[in-house]
C-alpha positions as a printed Julia matrix, in Angstrom:
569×3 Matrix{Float64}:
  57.12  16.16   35.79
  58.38  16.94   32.37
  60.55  14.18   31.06
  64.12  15.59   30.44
  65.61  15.46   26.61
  68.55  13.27   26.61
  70.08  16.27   24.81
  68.97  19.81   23.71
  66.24  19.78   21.27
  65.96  22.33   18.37
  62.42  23.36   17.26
  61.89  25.76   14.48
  58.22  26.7    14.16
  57.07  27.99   10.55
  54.35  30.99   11.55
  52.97  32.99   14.66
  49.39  34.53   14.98
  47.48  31.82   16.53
  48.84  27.89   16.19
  52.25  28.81   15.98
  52.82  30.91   18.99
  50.5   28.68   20.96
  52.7   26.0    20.27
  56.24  27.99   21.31
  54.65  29.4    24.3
  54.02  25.32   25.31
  57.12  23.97   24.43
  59.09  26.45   26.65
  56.61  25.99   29.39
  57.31  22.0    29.4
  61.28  22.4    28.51
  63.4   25.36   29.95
  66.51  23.8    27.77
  64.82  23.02   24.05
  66.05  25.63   21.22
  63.1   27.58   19.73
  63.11  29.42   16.7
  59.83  31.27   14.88
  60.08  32.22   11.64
  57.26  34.47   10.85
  57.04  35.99    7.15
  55.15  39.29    8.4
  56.11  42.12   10.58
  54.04  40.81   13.67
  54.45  37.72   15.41
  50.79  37.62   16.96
  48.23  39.8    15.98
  44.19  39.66   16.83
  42.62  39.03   13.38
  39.32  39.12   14.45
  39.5   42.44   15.64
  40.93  43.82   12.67
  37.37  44.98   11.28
  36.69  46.58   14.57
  39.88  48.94   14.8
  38.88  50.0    11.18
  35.2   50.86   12.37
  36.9   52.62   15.23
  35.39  50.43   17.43
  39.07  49.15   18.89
  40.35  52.86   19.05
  43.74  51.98   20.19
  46.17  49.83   17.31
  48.52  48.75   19.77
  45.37  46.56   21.59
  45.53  44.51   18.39
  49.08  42.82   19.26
  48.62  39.97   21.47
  51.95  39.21   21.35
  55.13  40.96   20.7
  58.34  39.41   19.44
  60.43  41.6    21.96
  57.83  40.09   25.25
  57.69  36.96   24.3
  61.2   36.53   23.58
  62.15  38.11   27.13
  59.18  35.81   28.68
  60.06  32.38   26.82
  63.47  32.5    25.85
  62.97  31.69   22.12
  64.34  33.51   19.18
  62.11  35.36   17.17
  62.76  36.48   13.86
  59.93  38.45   11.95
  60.07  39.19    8.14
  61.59  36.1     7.42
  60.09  33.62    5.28
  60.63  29.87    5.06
  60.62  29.33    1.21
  61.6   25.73    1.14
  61.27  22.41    3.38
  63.87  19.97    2.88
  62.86  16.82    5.05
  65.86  14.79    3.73
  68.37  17.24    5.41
  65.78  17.98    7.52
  66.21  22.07    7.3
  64.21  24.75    5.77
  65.45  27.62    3.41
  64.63  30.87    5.11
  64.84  34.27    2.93
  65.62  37.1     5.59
  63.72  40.01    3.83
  65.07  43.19    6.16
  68.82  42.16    5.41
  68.09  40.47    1.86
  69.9   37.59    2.84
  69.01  33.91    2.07
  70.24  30.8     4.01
  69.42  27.53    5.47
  68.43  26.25    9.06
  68.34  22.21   10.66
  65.89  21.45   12.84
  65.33  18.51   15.15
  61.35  18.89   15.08
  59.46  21.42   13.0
  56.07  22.49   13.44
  54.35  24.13   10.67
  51.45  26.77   11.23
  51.69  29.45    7.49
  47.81  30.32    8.3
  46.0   30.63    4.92
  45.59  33.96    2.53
  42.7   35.73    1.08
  41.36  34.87   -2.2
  42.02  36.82   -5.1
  40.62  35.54   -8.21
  41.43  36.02  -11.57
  39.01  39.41  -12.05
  39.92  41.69  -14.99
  40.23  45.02  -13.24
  41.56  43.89   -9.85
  44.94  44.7    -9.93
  44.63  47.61  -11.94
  41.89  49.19   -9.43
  43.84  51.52   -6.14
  40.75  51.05   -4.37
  40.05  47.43   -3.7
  41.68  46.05   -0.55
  41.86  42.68    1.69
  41.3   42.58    4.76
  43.68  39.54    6.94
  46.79  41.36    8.17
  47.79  44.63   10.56
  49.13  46.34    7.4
  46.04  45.39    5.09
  44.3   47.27    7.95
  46.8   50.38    7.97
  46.03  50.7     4.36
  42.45  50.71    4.56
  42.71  53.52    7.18
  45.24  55.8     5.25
  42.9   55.18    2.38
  39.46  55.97    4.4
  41.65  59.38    6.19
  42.72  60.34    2.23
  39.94  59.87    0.07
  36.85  60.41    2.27
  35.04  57.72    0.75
  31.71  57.59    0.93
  31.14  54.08   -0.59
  31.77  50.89    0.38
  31.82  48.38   -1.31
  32.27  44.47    0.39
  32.54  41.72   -1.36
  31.59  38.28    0.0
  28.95  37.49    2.55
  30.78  35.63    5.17
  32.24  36.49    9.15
  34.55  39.08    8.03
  32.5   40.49    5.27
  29.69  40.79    7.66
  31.41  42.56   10.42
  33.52  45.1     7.62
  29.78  45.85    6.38
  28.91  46.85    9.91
  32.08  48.75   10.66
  31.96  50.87    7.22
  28.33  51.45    8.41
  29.73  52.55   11.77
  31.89  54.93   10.2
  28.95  56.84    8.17
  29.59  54.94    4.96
  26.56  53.56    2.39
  27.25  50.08    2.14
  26.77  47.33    0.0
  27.54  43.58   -0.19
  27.8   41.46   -2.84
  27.25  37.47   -2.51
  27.48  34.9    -5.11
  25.21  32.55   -3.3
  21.88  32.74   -2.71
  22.67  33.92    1.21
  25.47  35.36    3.71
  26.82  33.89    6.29
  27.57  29.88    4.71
  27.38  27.76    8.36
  23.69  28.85    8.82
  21.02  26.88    6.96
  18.61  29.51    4.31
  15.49  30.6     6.48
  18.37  31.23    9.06
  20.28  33.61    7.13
  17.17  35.34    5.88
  17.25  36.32    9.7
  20.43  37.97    9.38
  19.38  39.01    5.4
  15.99  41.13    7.26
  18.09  42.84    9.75
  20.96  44.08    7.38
  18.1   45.25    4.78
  16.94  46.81    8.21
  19.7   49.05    8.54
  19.88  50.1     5.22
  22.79  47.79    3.92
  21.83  46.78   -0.05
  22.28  43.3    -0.68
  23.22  41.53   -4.03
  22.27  37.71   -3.83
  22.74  35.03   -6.41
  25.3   37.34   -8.17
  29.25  37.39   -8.87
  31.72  40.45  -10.14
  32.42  39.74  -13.97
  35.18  42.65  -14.01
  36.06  45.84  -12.3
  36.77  49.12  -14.0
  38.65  52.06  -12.39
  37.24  55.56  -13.64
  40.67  57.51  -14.06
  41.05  60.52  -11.77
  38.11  59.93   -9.17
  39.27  57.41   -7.02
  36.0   54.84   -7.2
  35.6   51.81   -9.09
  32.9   50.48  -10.99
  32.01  46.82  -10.2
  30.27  44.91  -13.81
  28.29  41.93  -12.13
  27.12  39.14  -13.83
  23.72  40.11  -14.11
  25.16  43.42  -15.91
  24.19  45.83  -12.99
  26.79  48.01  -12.4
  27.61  49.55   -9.11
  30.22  52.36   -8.37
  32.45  51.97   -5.48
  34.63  54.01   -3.61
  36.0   51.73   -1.46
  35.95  48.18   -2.46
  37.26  44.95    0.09
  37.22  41.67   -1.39
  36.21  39.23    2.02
  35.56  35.86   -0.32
  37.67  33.32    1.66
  40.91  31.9     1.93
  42.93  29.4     1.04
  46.18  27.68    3.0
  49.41  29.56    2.72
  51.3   26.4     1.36
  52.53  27.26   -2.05
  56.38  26.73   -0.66
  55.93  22.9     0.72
  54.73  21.93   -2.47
  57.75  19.91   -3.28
  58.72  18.78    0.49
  57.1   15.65   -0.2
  54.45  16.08    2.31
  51.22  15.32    1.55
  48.88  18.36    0.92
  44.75  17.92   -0.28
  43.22  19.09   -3.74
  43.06  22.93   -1.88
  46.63  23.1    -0.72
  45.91  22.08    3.32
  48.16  20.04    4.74
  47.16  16.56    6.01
  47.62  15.68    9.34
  46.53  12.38   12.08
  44.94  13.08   14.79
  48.5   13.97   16.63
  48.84  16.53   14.31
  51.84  15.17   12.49
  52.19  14.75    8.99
  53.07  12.71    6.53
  56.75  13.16    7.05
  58.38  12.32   10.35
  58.99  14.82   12.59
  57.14  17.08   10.56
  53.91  18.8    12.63
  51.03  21.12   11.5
  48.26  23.12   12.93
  45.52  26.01   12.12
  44.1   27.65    9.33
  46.58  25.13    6.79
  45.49  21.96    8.17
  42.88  19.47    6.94
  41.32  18.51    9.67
  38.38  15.89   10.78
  34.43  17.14   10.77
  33.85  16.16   14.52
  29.93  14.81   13.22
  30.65  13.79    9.83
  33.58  12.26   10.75
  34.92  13.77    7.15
  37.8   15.67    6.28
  37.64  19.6     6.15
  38.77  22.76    6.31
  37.42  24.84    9.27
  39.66  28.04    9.84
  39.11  29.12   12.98
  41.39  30.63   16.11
  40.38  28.4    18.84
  40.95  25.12   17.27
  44.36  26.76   16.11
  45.32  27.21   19.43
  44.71  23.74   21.09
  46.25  22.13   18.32
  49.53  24.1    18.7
  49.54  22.87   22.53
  48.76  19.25   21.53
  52.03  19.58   19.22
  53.96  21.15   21.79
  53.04  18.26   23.79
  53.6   15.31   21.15
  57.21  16.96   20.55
  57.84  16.54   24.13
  56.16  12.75   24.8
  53.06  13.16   25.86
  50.83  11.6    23.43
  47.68  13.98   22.57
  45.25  13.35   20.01
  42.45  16.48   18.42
  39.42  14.51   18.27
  38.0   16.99   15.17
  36.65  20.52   14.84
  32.92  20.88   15.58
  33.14  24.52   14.05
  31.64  26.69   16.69
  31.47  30.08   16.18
  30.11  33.63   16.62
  29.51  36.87   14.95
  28.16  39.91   15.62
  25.71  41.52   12.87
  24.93  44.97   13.97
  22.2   44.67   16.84
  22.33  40.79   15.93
  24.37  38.24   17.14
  25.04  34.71   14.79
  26.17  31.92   16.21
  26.58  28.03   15.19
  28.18  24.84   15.93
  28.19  21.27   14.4
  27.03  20.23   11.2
  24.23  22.71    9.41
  21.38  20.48    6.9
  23.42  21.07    3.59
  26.32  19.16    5.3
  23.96  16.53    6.66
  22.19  16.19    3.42
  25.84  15.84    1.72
  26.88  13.29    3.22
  23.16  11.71    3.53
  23.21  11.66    7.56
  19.73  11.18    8.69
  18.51  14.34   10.97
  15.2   15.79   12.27
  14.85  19.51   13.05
  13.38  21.69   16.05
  12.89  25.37   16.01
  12.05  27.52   19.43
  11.71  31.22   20.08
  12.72  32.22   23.44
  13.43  35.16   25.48
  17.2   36.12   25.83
  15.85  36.49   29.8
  13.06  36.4    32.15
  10.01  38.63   29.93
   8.95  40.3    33.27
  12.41  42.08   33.44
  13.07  44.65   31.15
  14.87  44.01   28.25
  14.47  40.67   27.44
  14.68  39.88   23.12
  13.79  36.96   21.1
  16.31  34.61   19.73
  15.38  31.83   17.01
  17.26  28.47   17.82
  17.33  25.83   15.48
  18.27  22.36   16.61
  19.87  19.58   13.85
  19.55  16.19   15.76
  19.73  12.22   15.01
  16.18  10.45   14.41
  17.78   7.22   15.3
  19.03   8.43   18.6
  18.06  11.86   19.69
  22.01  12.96   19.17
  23.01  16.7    19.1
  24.06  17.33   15.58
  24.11  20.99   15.12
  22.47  24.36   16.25
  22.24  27.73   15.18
  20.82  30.86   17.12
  20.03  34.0    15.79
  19.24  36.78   17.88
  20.37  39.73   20.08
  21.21  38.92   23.79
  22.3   35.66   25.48
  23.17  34.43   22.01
  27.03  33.57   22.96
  26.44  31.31   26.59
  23.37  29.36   24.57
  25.56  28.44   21.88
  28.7   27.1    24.03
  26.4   25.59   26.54
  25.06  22.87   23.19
  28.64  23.16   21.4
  29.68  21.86   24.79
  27.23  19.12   25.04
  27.48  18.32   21.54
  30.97  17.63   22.57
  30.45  14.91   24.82
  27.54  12.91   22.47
  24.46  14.56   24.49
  20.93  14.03   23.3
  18.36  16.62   23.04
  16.71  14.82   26.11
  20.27  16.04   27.67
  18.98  19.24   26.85
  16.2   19.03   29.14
  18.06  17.89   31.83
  20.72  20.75   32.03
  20.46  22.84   35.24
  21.61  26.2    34.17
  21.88  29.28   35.96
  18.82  31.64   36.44
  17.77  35.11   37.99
  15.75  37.22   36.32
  17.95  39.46   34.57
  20.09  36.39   33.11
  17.43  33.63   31.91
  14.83  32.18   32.67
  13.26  29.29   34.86
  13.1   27.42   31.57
  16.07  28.37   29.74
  16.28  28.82   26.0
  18.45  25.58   25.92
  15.94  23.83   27.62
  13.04  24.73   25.76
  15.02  23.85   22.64
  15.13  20.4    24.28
  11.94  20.32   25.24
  10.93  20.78   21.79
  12.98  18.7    20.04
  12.35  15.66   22.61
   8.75  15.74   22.06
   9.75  15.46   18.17
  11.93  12.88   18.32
   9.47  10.95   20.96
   6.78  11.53   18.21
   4.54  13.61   20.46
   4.51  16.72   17.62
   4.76  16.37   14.22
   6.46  19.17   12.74
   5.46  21.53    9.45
   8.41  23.71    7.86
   7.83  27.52    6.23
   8.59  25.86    3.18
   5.86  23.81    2.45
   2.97  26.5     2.95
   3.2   27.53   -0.45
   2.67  24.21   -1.85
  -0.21  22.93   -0.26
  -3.19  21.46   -1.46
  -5.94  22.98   -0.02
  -8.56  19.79   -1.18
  -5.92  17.87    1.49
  -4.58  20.22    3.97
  -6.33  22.83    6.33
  -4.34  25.42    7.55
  -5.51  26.34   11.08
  -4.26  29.72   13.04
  -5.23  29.21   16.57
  -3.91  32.69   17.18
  -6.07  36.01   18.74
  -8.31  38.12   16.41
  -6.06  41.03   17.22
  -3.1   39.28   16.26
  -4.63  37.53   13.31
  -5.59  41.9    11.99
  -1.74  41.94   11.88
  -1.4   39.62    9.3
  -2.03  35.54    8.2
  -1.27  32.95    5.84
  -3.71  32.97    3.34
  -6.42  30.13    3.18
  -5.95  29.84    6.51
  -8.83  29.13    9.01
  -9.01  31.23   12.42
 -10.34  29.29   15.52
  -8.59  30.67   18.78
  -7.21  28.34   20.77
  -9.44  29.02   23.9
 -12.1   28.11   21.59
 -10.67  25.33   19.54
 -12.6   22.67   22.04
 -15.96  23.86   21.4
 -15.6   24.26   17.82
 -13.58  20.85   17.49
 -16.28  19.45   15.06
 -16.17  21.89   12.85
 -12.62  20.75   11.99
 -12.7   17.76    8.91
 -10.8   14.49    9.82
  -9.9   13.37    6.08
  -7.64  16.29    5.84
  -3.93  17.03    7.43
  -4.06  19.71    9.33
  -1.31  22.31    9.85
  -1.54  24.69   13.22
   0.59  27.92   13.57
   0.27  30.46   16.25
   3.18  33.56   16.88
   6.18  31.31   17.33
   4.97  28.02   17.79
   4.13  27.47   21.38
   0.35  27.54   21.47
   0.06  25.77   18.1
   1.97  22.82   20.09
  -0.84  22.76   22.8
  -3.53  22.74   19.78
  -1.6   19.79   17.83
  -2.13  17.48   21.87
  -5.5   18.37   22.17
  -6.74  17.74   18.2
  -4.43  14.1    18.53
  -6.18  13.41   21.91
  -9.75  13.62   19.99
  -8.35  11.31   17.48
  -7.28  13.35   14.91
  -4.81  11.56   12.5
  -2.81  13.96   10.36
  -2.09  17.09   12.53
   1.21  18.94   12.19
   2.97  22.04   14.02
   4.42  24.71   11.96
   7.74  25.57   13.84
   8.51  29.18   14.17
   4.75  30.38   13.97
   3.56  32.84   11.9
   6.26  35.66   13.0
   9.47  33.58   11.47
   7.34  32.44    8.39
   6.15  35.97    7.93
  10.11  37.38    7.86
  11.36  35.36    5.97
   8.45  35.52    3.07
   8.89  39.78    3.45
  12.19  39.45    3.03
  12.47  37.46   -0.02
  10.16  40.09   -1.22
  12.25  43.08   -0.38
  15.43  40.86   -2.13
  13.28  41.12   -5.37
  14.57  44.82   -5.51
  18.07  43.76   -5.0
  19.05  40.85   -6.51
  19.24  41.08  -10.11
């Protein structure tokens, strides 16, 4: 049972969306008589941001679907007052109130609180661009009205244009959703890839399949200044590299920062990027003071390092482990692991854990396994590949990280190893997992499995692996590159240099391989190459490597940096 306040408590919670009306919902649920008050600065109290992109790609049809939440429901559900389009401008801990500006009466004033819980989200970056404010057509895309604007824009002006800028989860999925709509599209990255979490050959996955549908791609490069041509509605966008590009519809998608600007003299204690800090109980540095989502710092769950990791499900169960500290039941978030998802067109992205920049950062020892699997069973019609790239410890055989790039089945492989990542599992774990299987779901051996499989016989030192990377720079007078592939398959295509033995032949033509040279083995993907690697170390061959991913993954990502030549300037 609930333990009963001694006398009746009064909550004010700074924010909806996400955190903050996961946290309201809670404390009702565990006290019928506590006062509840959320102060939200916008017109909605919660709203589905990530299906914002979707309902302007006509994808969510209906605008009403987008509310999660109203004020009038959950008022009438929880009993809480609810007051939208008012914004908490001040904290004052010492009288422990906030100052609240009421913007549909234009009326300022002040209210106590006995606990407050703080979740302001975080705002899209606008930087300091000459031309930005001065252009009609550039837009962000975060709230319900950003997206009514874009619409009303799109109905207007016909645009045929788009512009996005910024490579990441929502830049990704506007790019798909102006494509949707008819629209030529183009994005524009500063860094060398899209999509941040994944590691590079990864994101050339995603890079291949957007150049696939006809999205242009600007890599490596950064807007100097925009300049509106008067009378045509479009925008010309200078980039660094002085191309120029004419827009008609321009959304800037380059990442946010924590909406904090009004606790900066409340004495709490904010990092070097405005986020609030926070224990593990979510409370801050002032008493009775809680935070939670987008604003928070939070803990890396493998580096063990503090970060910022926006995201909607952590958001959520740290408003209920407020809700729950406010009422005395001691929670604690153990850290944010950073699992998530996106769809890319026909493609689906997904990650959790730490990616190799991060490990590298922060110089945490890791070995790598790549697999190519079906999404199901290949007998049953439409089964697709997906590429699944496992980060784990040397020392230990620890689940660091994993990304998965591919079309089906993407989603349930990705929370099956953020789940076991979770609870410390090894990729040995992996192997043991008994996961469901018919035909038109999976497979005997399911991708998670054979990612395990993989990576085990790494981390046991049965395989040595060989990464794209290091074809280039090869010394032939040391290293042989084998292809144990078919001759049909090798007419297709090969890495030059190489020597072709197939593999049902590779034991009758064993002596023709030399033993004072590495040897590197590639097949398609990396399967058969594995079986040639046993059976060369089994006739005592020293220096024999597999090159993970196979010919197909180091053949994409090599035509793809060459179609990026044309792009990125």
């Amino acid at each position: 049972m609930t333990r009963r306040m001694d006398m009746r408590k009064k909550i004010i919670i700074v924010g909806g969306v996400a955190g903050g009306a996961s946290a309201a919902a809670r404390l009702r649920r565990l006290d019928e008589e506590c006062e509840i008050i959320l102060l939200e600065k916008g017109p909605y109290v919660s709203f589905a941001n990530c299906g914002l992109p979707y309902y302007i790609g006509g994808v969510i049809e209906d605008r009403d679907q987008l509310f999660v939440q109203t004020a009038e429901r959950m008022m009438q559900r929880f009993a809480m007052d609810i007051r939208v389009r008012h914004e908490v401008l001040q904290v004052l801990p010492e009288k422990k109130s906030v100052v609240i500006f009421d913007h549909q009466n234009q009326v300022q004033y002040e209210e106590t609180y006995d606990s407050l819980v703080l979740s302001p989200g975080s705002k899209p970056l606008q930087p300091a661009i000459k031309g930005l404010t001065e252009s009609q057509n550039i837009f962000t895309v975060w709230t319900v009205p950003d997206v009514d604007q874009i619409k009303a824009y799109l109905d207007k002006y016909k645009s045929q244009h788009a512009v996005v800028i910024g490579g990441g989860f929502i830049g990704l999925e506007m790019a798909e959703n102006f494509h949707h709509l008819g629209l030529k599209v183009t994005i524009i990255e500063m860094a060398e890839q899209v999509m941040a979490p994944l590691d590079y050959e990864m994101a050339m996955l995603v890079h291949h399949h957007l150049l696939s549908k006809d999205v242009q791609l600007y890599l490596n490069n950064a807007v100097q200044f925009f300049e509106p041509i008067q009378n045509k509605n479009k925008t010309k966008i200078h980039l660094q590299s002085g191309s120029v590009l004419e827009g008609d519809i321009i959304v800037l998608c380059i990442g946010v920062k924590p909406n904090t600007d009004f606790l900066k003299e409340s004495g709490i204690d904010l990092n070097v990027r405005g986020g609030i800090k926070v224990n593990k109980h979510m409370e801050t540095s002032v008493p009775d003071i809680y935070a939670v989502g987008d604003a928070v710092e939070v803990t890396d769950f493998i580096t063990k390092m503090p970060a910022m990791i926006p995201l909607a499900g952590p958001a959520n169960k740290q408003g209920r482990i407020v809700a729950n500290q406010i009422m005395g039941r001691t929670e604690a978030y153990e850290g944010t692991q950073g699992t998530s998802i996106v769809k890319v067109f026909n493609q689906t992205v997904a990650t959790t854990g730490a990616n190799e920049k991060t490990l590298k950062q922060y110089q945490i020892p890791y070995s790598i396994s790549l697999t190519e699997s079906n999404s199901h069973a290949n007998y049953y019609p439409g089964a697709t590949p997906m590429i699944m790239k496992l980060l784990f410890s040397p020392k230990d055989g620890k689940i660091l990280g994993a990304q998965i790039v591919g079309e089906d089945g993407v989603d349930k492989r990705i929370d099956v190893i953020a789940t076991a990542l979770r609870w410390g599992a090894t990729v040995e774990d992996l192997e043991q997992l008994e996961l469901a299987y018919a035909p038109p779901y999976g497979a005997a051996k399911d991708p998670v499995n054979m990612a395990g499989y993989v990576a085990n016989n790494i981390y046991k030192g049965d395989v040595i692996p060989a990464f794209y990377h290091e074809i280039q720079d090869l010394d032939p007078v040391k290293t042989l590159i084998l292809d144990i592939r078919e001759k049909d398959e090798r007419n297709l295509g090969y890495i030059i240099g190489s020597l072709h033995i197939p593999l049902g032949q590779l034991r009758q033509k064993i002596n023709q391989l030399p033993r004072n040279k590495e040897i590197i083995i590639y097949c398609r993907s990396g399967a058969r190459s594995y079986l040639a690697c046993l059976i060369l170390m089994q006739n005592e061959f020293e220096n024999v490597r597999n090159l993970l991913g196979g010919y197909e993954f180091y053949q994409v990502i090599n035509k793809t940096k060459k179609e990026l030549r044309g792009t990125i300037h």
